[in-house]
C-alpha positions in Angstrom: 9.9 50.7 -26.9 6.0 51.5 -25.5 8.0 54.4 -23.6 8.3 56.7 -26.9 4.5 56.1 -28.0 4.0 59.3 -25.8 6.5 61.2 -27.9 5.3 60.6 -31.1 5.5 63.3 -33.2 7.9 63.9 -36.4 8.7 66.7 -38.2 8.4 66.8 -42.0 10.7 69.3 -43.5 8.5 69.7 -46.9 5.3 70.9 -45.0 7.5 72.4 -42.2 5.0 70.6 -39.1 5.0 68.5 -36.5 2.5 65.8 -37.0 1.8 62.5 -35.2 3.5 59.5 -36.4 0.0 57.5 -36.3 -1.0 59.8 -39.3 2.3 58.5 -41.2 1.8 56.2 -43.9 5.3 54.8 -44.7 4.9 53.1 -47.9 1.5 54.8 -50.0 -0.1 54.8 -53.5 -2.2 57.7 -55.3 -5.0 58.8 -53.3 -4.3 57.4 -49.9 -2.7 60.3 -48.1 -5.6 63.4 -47.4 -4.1 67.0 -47.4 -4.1 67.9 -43.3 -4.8 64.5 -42.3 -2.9 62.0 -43.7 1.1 62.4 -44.7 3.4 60.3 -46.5 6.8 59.7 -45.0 9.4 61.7 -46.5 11.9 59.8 -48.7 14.6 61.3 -46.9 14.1 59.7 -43.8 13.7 56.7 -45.6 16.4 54.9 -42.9 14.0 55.3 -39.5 10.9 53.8 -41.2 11.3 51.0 -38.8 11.5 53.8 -35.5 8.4 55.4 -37.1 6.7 52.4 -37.4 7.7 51.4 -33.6 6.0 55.4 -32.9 3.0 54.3 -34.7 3.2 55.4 -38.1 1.5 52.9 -40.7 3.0 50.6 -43.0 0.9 50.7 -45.5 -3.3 52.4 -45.6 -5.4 50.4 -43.3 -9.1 50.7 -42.2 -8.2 52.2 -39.0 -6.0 55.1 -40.3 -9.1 56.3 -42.2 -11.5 55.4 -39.5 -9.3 57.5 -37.2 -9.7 60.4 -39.2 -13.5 60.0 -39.5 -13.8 59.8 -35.4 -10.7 63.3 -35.2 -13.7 65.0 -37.6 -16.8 63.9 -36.0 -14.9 65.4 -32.5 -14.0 68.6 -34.0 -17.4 69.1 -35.6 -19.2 68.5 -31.7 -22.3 67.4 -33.5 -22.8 70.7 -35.9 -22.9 69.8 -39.6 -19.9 69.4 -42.0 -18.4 72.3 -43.7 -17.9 71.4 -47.5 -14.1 71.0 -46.8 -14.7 68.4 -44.0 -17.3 67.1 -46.3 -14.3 66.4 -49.1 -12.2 64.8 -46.3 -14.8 62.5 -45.2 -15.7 61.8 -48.9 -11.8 60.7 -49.6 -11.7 58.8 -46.3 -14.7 56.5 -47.7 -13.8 56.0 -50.6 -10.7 54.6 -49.5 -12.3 52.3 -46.6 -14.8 51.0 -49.6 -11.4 50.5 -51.5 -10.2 48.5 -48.5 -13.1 46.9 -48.0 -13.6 45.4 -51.6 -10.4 43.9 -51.5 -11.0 42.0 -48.0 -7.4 42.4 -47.7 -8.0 42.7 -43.4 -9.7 40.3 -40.3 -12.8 42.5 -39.0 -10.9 41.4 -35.8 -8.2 43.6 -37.0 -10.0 47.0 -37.0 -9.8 48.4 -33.8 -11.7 51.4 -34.4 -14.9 50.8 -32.3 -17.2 53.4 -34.8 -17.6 54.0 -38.4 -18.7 57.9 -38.9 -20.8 59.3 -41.7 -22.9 62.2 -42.5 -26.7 61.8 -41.8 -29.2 63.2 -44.4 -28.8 66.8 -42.3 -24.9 66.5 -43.3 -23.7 65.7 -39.1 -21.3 62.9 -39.0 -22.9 60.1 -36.4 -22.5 56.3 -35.7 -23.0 54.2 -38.9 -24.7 51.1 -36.6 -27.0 54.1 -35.2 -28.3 55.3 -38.8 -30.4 54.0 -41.2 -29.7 53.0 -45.0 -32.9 53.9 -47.4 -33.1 50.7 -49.4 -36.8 50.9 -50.4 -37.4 54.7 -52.0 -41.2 54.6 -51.5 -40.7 53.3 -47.8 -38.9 56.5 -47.3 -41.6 59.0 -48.8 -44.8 57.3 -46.6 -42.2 57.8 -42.9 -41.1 61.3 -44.0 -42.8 62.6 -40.8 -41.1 59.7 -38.2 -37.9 61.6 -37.2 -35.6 58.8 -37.9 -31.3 59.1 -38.4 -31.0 58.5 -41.8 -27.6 58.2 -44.0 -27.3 61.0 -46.6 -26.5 58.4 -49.4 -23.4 57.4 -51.5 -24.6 59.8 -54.2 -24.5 62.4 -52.0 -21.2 62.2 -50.7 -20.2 62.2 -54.7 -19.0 58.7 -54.4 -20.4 57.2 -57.8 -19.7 53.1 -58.0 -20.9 50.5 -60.2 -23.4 49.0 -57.4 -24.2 51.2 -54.7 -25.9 48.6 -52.4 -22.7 46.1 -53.2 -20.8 49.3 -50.9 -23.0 48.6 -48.1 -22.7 44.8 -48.3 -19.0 45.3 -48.2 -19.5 46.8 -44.8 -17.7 45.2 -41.9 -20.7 43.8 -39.9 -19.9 46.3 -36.9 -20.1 49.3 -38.9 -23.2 48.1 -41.3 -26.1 50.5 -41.0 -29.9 49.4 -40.2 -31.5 48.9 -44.0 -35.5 50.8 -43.6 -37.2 48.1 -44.7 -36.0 46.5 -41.5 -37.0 49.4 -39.0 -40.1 50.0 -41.0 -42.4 47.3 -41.7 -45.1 47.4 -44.3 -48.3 45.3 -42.9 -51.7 44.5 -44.1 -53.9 47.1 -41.9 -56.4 45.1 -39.5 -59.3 46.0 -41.3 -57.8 44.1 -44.7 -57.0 40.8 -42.8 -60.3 40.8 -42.1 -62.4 41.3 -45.5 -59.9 39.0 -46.9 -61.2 35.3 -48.7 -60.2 32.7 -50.4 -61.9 30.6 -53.3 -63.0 33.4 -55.5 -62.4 33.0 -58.9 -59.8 35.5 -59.0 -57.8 33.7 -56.1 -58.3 30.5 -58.5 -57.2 32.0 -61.6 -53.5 33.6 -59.7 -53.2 30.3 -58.4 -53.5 28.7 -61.7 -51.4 31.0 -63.2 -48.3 30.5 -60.4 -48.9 26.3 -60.7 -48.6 26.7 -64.2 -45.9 23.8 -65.9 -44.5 26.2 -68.3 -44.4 28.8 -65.7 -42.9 26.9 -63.1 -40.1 25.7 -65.4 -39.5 29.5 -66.7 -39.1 30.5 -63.4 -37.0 27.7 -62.5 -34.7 28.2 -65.7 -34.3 31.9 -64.6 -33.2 30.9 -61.2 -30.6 28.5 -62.3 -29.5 31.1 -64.9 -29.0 33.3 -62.4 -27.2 31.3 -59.5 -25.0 28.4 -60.5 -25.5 27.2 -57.1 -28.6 25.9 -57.8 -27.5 23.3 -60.3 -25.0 21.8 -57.7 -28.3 21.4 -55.2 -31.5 20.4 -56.8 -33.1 20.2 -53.9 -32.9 24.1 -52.5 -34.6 24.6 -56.1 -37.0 21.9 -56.0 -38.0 23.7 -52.4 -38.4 26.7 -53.7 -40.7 25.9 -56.7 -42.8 24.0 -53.6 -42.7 27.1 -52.0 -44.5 28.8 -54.9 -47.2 26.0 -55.4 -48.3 26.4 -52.2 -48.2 30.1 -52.2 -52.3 30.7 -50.4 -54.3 33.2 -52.4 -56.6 35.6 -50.6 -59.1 38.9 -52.7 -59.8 41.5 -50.6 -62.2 44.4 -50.9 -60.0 47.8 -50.6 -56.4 46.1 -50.1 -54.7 48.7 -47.4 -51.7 48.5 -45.9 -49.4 50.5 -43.3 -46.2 51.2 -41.9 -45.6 50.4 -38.3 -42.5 51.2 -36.3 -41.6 50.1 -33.3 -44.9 48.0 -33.4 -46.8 51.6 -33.2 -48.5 52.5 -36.8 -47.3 55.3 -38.7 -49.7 58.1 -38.8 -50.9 58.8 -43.0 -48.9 55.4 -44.0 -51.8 54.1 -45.2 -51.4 53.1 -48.4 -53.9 50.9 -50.9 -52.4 47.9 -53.2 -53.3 45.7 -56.1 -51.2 43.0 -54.7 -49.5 42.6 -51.5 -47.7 39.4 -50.1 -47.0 38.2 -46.6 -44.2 36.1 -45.1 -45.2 33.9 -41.7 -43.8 31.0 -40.1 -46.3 28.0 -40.3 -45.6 24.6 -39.2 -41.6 25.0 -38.8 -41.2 25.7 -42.3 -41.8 29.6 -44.5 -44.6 30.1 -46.3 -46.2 33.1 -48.2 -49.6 34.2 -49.0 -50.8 36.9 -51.6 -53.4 39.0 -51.3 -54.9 40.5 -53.9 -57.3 43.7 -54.5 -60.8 42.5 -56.0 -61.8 45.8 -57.7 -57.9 46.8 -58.8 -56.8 43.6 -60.1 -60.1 43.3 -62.8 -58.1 43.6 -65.8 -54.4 44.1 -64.1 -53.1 40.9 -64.2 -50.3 41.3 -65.9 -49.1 44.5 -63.3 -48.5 41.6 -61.0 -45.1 41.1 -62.6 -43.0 43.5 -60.1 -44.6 42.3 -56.6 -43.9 38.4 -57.9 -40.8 39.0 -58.9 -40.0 40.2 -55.2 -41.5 37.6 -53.8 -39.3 35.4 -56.1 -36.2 37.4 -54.6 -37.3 36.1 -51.4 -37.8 32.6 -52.0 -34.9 31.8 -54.1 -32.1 34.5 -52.4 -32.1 36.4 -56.0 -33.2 38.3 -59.0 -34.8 36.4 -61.5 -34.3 39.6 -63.6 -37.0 41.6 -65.8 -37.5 38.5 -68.2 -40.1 37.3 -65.4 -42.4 40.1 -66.6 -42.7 38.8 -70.5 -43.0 35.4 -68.7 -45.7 36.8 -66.4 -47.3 38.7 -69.4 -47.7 36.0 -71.8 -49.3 33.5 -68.8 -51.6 36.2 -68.5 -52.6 36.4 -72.0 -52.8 32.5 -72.0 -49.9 31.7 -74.4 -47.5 30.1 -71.4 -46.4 27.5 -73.7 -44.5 30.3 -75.2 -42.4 30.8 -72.8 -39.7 28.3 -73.7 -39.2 29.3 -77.2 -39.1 33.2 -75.4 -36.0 32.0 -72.7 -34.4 30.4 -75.6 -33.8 34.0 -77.4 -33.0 35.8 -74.3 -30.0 36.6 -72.1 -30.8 38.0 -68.1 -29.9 41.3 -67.2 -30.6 43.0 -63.3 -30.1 46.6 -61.8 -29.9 48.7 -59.4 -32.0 51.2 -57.8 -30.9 54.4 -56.4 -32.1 57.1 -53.8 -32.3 60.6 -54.6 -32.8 62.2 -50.7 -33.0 66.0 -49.9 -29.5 67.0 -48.5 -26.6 68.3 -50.6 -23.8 67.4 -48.8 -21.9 69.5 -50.9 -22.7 72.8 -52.2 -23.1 74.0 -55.7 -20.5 77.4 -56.1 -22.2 80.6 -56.5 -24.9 79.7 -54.4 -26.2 81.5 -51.0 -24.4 80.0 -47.7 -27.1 80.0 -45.2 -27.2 82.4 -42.2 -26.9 79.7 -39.6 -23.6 79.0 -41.5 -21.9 82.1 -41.1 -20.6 81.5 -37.9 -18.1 78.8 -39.7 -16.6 81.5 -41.7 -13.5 83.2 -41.0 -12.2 86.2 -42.3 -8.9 86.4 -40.8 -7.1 83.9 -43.1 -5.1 84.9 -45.8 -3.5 81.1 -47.1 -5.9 79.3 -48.8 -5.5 75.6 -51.0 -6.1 74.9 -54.3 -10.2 73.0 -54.6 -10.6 74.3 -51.3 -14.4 75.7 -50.4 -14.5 79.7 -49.2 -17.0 81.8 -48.7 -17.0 85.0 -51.4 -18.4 88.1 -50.0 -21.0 89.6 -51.4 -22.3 92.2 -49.2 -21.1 92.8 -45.5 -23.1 95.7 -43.8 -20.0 95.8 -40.9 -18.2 96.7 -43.7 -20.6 98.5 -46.7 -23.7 99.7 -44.8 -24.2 101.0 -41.4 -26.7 103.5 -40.1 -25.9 106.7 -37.7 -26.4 104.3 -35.2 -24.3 101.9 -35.8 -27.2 99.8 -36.8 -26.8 97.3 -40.2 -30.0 97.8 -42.2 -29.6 94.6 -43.8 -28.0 90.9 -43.1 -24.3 89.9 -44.7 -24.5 88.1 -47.6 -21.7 85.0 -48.8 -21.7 82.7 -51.4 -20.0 79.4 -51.6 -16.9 79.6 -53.8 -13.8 77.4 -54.6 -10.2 78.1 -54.9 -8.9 77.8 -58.4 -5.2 79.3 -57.9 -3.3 82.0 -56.0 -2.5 84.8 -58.5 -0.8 87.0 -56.5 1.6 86.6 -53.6 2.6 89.7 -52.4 4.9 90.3 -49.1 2.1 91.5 -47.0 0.0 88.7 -47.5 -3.3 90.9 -46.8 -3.0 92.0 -50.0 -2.5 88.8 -51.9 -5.4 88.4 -55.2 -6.6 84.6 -55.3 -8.4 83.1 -59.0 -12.2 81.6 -57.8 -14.7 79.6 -59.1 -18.3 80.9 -58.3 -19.9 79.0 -60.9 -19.8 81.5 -63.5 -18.2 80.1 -67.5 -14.7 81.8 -66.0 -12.8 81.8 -62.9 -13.0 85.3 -61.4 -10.2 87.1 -58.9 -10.4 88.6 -55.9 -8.5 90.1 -53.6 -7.9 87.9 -50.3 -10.1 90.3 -47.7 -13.1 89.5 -49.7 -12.6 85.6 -49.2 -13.6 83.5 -45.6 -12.2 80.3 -44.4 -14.5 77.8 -43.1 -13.2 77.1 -39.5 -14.1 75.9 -36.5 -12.9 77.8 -32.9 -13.7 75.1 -30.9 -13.6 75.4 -27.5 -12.0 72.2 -25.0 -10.3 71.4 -22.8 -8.0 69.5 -24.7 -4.1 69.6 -24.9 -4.4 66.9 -28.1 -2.3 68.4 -31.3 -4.5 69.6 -33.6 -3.1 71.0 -37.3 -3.8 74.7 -37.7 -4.7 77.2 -40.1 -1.1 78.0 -40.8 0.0 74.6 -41.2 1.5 74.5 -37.8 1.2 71.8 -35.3 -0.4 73.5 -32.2 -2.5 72.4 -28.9 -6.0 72.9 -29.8 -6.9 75.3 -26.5 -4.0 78.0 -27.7 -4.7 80.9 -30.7 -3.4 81.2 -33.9 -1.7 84.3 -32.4 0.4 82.8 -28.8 4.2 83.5 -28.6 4.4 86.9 -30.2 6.6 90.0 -30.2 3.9 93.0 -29.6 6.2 95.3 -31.4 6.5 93.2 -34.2 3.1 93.0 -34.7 2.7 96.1 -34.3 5.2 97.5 -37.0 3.7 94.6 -39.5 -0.4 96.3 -38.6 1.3 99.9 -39.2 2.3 98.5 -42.8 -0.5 97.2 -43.3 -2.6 99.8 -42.3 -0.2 102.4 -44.3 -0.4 100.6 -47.8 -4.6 100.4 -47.6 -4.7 103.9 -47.0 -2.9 104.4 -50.4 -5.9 103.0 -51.4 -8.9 105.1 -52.8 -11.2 102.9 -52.3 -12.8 102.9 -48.3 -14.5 99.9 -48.9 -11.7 98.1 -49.0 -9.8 100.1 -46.4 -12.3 98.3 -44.1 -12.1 95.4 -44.7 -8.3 95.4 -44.1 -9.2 96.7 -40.8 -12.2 94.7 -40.0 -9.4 91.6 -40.7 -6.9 93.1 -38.2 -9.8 93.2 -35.9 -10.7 89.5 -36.2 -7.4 88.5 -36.0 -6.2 90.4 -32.7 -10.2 90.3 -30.6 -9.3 88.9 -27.5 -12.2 86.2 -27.9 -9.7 84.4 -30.3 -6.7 85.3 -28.4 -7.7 83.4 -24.9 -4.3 83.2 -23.7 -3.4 86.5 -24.4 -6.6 88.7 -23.6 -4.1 91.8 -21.9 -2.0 91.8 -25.2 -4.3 91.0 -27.7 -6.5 94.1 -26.0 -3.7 96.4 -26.1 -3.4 95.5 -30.1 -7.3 96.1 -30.5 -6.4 100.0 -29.1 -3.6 100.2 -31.3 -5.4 99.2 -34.1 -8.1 101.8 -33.6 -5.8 104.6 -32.7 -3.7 103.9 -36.1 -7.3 104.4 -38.3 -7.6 107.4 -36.8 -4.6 108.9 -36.9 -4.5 107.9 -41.1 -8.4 109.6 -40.9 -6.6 112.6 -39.3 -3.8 112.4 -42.2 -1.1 111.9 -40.0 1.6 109.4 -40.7 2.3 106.0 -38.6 6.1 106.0 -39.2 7.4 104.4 -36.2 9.0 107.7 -35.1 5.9 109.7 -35.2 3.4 107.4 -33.3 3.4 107.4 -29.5 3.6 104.5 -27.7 0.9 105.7 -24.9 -1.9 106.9 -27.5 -4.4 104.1 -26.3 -6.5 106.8 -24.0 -9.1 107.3 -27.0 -9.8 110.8 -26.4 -9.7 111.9 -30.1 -11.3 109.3 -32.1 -13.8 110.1 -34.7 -17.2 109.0 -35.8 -15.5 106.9 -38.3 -13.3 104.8 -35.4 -16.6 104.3 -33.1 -18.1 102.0 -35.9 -15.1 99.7 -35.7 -15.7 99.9 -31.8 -19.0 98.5 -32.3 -17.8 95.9 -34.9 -15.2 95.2 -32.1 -17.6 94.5 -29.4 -20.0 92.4 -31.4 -17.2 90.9 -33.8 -17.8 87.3 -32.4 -22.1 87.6 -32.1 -22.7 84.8 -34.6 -20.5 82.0 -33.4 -22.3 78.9 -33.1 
């Protein structure tokens, strides 16, 4: 039936939307749905599971149901970065794709999502293949000033696992990200090559060292400790322990190296070393030389441990471990014959390093959202979830402090804050009190004007179905506000307007207004700019008549008072938040 995979949306009764049936997961476990995104099937309609699955619902979580939902958020966002509750979604739809992906349960073949999107160190979602995956901290520090896409890190996104490069590993090969030390190589500068010699006693006495018996046969133990493989195939070992004899030693007065990308040095990569090895191709075999600083190494020996036991990574395909360093140390200090007796007492242990880079991806509550932020928020909402991220406001000059003029004398100030629990429902929902975390020992509350929804009014030309605000399946291009009854709205805004001016406090009177205002400017009203206006005029002409201390009973309000004429100084500042209400958007 390919004819009803153009019809494929279902209603669920609990949520009360429409929803596409390729964001259906008929049969799922804890975890693997995502609030807005992802929907189980309800049990009710247990009996069409098979006609849902024919419209394109899932049988059960797959990589390209999460993938999906990471390519729907990198389209929404149109390159701008995340907004801490995109930045949750994304972080759920990772960590069930690494979930996927450690179980190898699908083909690659089978995922026929072409990208995998994450967040960059800036917090934009972009191509995985296109970034690049800091695997080598000090690497990172010495390109700081190359401009380069890098991935903002597991730790980051919050995703805390037992082996952080084992994720990336996991990786299907068309989503893997570029590793740094492979876009940034680290090479002897030209000036090194050429001061370097061999022969010296120091190049003798590494050499001696690295041919060592009892050396060689610690090493050799560690390796086979360390990867069973090697005592299936004696000969991949016995090729690597050539490969150390014939390590080439070179000393070198002032060792230097640098970074060079895209065979262009790095400017200020320059870096000096004690020891620094070399990989080249000689002969149709690998082989590796070591160079070695002759003023730094007098005495340093044994700090040789760490760039030999890399080199050791790279000969043998693993890590030896840290017990190569009390080897290395007790060569150094001449007691190698030690080193058996040592091995005999020990058991081999390995870690893993980890990346601390400079973007939070999400926000610590209480904490100042950023001007070029403010455009995201949204005070015209008045349903908010559970954990979801708001902006708290702390100080809005449309709203606290505004000259004769008509001039704000200072900028609006938000804080990032998360919803603990609605405390208080009431009928007119403009009213409604809402429990928040803003990082304080106790959850504070609020009423609902004071909160803003992070939300993006994108503009396209787009008929796809997109979920809204309201939880209400709705073309992206069309409001939160098409298919009205004017004087239904109206009566709701006179109720509104009627119960805030009960209130004492005029601080709060405009921020009802200044939410009326938001909701009904035509900018967010596109396909109903005439109606939407008219509202605007009504809106104003209500303030002033409750100014004026007259009454906005439904009897006593005329339906053509939208001339103006009479409105006060009061009114005109709302006409200038009005005209400029939308100034910010990004």
């Amino acid at each position: 039936m390919p004819e009803l995979r153009t019809l494929n949306l279902i209603f669920l009764p609990d949520e009360t939307i429409m929803v596409k049936a390729a964001s259906l997961l008929i049969e799922s476990y804890r975890g693997e749905t995502i609030k807005g995104r992802i929907y189980k099937v309800p049990s009710q309609f247990s009996e069409f599971c098979a006609l849902f699955q024919e419209l394109g619902a899932w049988m059960s979580a797959v990589t390209d149901l999460y993938l999906g939902v990471l390519r729907d958020i990198w389209t929404e966002c149109q390159g701008k970065v995340l907004n801490p509750n995109e930045s949750v979604v994304v972080k759920l739809c990772m960590e069930q794709l690494i979930r996927l992906w450690e179980n190898k349960t699908e083909s690659e073949s089978s995922m026929t999502e072409e990208y995998l999107f994450l967040p960059n160190i800036s917090g934009i979602l972009s191509k995985s293949i296109e970034m690049i995956l800091v695997d080598n901290n000090s690497l990172y520090q010495r390109v700081e000033n190359l401009t380069l896409p890098y991935f903002i890190g597991f730790e980051e996104m919050d995703i805390v696992w037992a082996d952080q490069w084992r994720i990336h590993n996991n990786f299907p090969k068309k989503y893997q990200m570029k590793p740094l030390h492979e876009v940034v190589k680290e090479k002897i500068t030209p000036e090194s090559l050429e001061n370097a010699v061999q022969n010296t006693i120091l190049t003798k006495k590494v050499s001696d060292m690295l041919k060592d018996e009892h050396v060689l046969k610690g090493i050799e133990r560690l390796v086979r400790h360390r990867q069973t493989i090697y005592d299936k195939s004696n000969s991949l070992l016995d090729e690597g322990i050539q490969t150390v004899v014939n390590i080439e030693i070179f000393e070198v007065v002032n060792l230097m190296t640098q970074l060079v990308h895209q065979d262009q040095a790095v400017p200020g990569s320059e870096e000096p070393h004690t020891i620094f090895f070399v990989k080249q191709h000689r002969s149709e075999q690998w082989s590796y030389s070591l160079y070695v600083d002759q003023a730094r190494s007098k005495d340093r020996l044994n700090e040789f441990d760490r760039t030999l036991s890399e080199l050791f990574r790279r000969i043998f395909n693993i890590d030896i471990g840290w017990h190569f360093r009390d080897i290395w140390d007790r060569a150094v200090r001449g007691k190698s014959s030690e080193i058996e007796s040592y091995l005999d007492e020990q058991k081999i242990n390995c870690s893993n390093p980890g990346f601390n880079l400079r973007y939070k991806l999400f926000p610590s509550v209480g904490t100042n959202i950023p001007e070029k932020f403010h455009w995201q928020l949204d005070n015209s909402f008045c349903d908010f979830d559970k954990r979801e991220y708001v902006g708290y406001e702390i100080y809005d000059p449309d709203i606290e402090d505004t000259s004769d003029d008509g001039i704000t004398v200072d900028a609006p100030y938000y804080i990032y804050a998360k919803i603990v629990e609605k405390i208080q429902a009431e009928t007119d929902t403009e009213f409604a009190i809402y429990s928040i975390n803003v990082g304080g020992e106790k959850p504070i509350q609020v009423t609902v004007t004071k909160l803003y929804k992070f939300h993006r009014n994108n503009t396209s030309t787009s008929r796809e179905l997109v979920l809204s605000e309201r939880g209400e399946a709705e073309p992206q291009m069309e409001s939160i506000n098409d298919n009205f009854d004017i004087q239904t709205v109206l009566r709701d805004i006179r109720q509104n307007l009627t119960r805030a001016w009960k209130c004492s406090d005029e601080v709060e009177r405009r921020r009802v207004v200044k939410r009326l205002l938001l909701r009904w400017h035509p900018d967010k009203n596109p396909h109903n700019v005439q109606q939407s206006t008219e509202i605007m005029q009504h809106i104003l002409n209500y303030v002033d008549r409750l100014n004026r201390g007259l009454s906005l009973d439904e009897e006593s309000v005329p339906d053509d008072e939208t001339d103006g004429t009479r409105r006060s100084q009061h009114n005109r500042s709302y006409e200038r938040f009005y005209s400029n209400v939308h100034s910010t958007d990004g």
